[in-house]
C-alpha positions as CSV (number, residue, x, y, z in Angstrom):
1,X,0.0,0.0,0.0
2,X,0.4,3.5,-0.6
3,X,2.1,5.6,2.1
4,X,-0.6,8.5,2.1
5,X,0.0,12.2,3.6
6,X,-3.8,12.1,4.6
7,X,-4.8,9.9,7.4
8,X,-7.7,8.7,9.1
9,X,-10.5,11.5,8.8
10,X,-12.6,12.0,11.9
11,X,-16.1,13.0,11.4
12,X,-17.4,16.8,12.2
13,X,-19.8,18.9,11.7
14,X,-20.2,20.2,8.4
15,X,-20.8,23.8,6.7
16,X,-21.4,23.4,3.0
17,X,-19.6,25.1,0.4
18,X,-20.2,25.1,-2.9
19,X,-17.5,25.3,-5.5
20,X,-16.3,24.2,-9.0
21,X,-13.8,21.9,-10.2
22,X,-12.0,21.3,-13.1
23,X,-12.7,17.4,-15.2
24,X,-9.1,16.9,-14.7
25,X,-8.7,17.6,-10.4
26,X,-12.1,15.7,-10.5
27,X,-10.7,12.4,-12.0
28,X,-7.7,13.2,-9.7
29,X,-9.7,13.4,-6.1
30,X,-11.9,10.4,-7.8
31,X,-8.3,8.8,-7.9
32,X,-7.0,9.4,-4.6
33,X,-10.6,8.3,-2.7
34,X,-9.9,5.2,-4.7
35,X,-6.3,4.6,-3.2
36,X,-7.1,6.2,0.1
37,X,-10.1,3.3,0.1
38,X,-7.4,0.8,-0.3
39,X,-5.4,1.9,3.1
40,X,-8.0,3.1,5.1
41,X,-11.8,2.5,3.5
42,X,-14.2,3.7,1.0
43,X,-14.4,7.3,1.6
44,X,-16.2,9.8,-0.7
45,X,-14.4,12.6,-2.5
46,X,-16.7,15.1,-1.1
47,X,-15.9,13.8,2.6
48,X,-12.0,13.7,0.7
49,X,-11.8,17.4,-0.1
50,X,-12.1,19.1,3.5
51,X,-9.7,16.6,4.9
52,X,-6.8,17.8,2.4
53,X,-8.2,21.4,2.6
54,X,-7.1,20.8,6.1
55,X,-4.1,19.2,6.1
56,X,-2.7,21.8,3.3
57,X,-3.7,24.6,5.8
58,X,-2.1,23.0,8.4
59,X,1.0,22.5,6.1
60,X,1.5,26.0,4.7
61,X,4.1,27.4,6.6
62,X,3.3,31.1,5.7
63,X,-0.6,30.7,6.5
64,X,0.4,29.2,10.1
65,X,3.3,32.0,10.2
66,X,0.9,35.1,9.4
67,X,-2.0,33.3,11.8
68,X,-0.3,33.1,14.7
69,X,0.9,36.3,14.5
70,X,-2.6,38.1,13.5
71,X,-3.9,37.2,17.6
72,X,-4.6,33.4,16.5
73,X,-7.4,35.0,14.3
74,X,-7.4,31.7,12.0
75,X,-8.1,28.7,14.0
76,X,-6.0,25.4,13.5
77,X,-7.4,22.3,14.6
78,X,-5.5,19.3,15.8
79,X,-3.9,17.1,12.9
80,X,-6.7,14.2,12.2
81,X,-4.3,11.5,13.6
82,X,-4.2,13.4,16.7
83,X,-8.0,13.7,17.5
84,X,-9.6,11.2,19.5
């Protein structure tokens, strides 16, 4: 298997969002779902999206950076793998 960046996604509540995506990132998230299904279980690619929107927040080095120092205005929640 696969070592994914993504992990186990816990489940929240959600706000909806709707947006627009290209044929070619569609066919691409359709992709990952089906690898991600083979590590960790069939998962949706509208359940997929928020969980990488998340993790890439997280990631971004310059979006933490200009958070933190803006009085924590941007909340960050815990990394999946670290929620109970």
């Amino acid at each position: 298997m696969p070592k994914l960046r993504l992990g186990p996604i816990p489940s929240d509540k959600p706000v909806t969002r709707m947006v627009k995506l290209s044929a070619v990132l569609d066919a691409d998230l359709r992709a990952y779902a089906e690898v991600y299904a083979g590590t960790f279980g069939v998962i949706t690619v509208e359940r997929l999206i928020p969980a990488m929107l998340e993790r890439f927040l997280r990631s971004d080095r310059g979006f933490r950076s200009r958070s933190q120092s803006t009085n924590g205005s941007a909340p960050m929640s815990p990394p999946p793998e670290q929620q109970g």
